[in-house]
Residue, then its C-alpha position, 0 to 999 in steps of 0.5 A: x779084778x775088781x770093777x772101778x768108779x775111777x781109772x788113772x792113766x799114769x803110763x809113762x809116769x814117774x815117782x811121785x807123780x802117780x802117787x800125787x795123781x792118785x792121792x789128787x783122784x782118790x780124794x773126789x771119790x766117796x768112801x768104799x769107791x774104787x780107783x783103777x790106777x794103770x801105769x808102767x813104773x815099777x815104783x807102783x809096788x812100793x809105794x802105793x802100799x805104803x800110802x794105802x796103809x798110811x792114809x786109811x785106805x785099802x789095797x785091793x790088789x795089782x796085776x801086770x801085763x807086758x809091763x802094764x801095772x794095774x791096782x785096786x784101791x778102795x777108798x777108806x776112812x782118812x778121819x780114821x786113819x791116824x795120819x798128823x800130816x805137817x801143817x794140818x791144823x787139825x793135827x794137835x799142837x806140838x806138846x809145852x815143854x817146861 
């Protein structure tokens, strides 16, 4: 498995909270860093692809054990990742309409 910059225990926590817990800890890593995330809530496997494609970032892979979940995730590009979050005033403004 790959070796990582960061772990985060989320056992015993549910959707949403490892996901918030992983967004809060991905985001002090650098670019091409990897976070461990271990936790036991199945919700893992559908959501943190999700977020991984949405936000730039690269799955790297999970494994289970006893009912221990695992991943890799290595963190990509945000700027490059295409997301307009609501409320970013990044984001561009919403089209005049006529």
């Amino acid at each position: 498995m790959p070796s990582a910059d960061h772990k985060l225990n989320t056992l015993g926590l549910l959707c949403p909270l490892p996901l918030l817990f992983a967004v809060r800890d991905l985001a002090s890593l650098e670019r091409g860093q990897v976070l461990e995330i271990i936790g036991d809530d199945p919700g893992l496997y559908e959501d943190i692809p999700a977020w991984c494609e949405r936000a730039g970032h690269r799955l790297l892979g999970f494994a289970e054990e006893e009912g221990v979940i695992q991943c890799w995730i290595e963190k990509g590009d945000e700027a490059d990742s295409g997301e307009d979050r609501p409320g970013d005033p990044d984001a561009d403004p919403a089209p005049d309409r006529a």
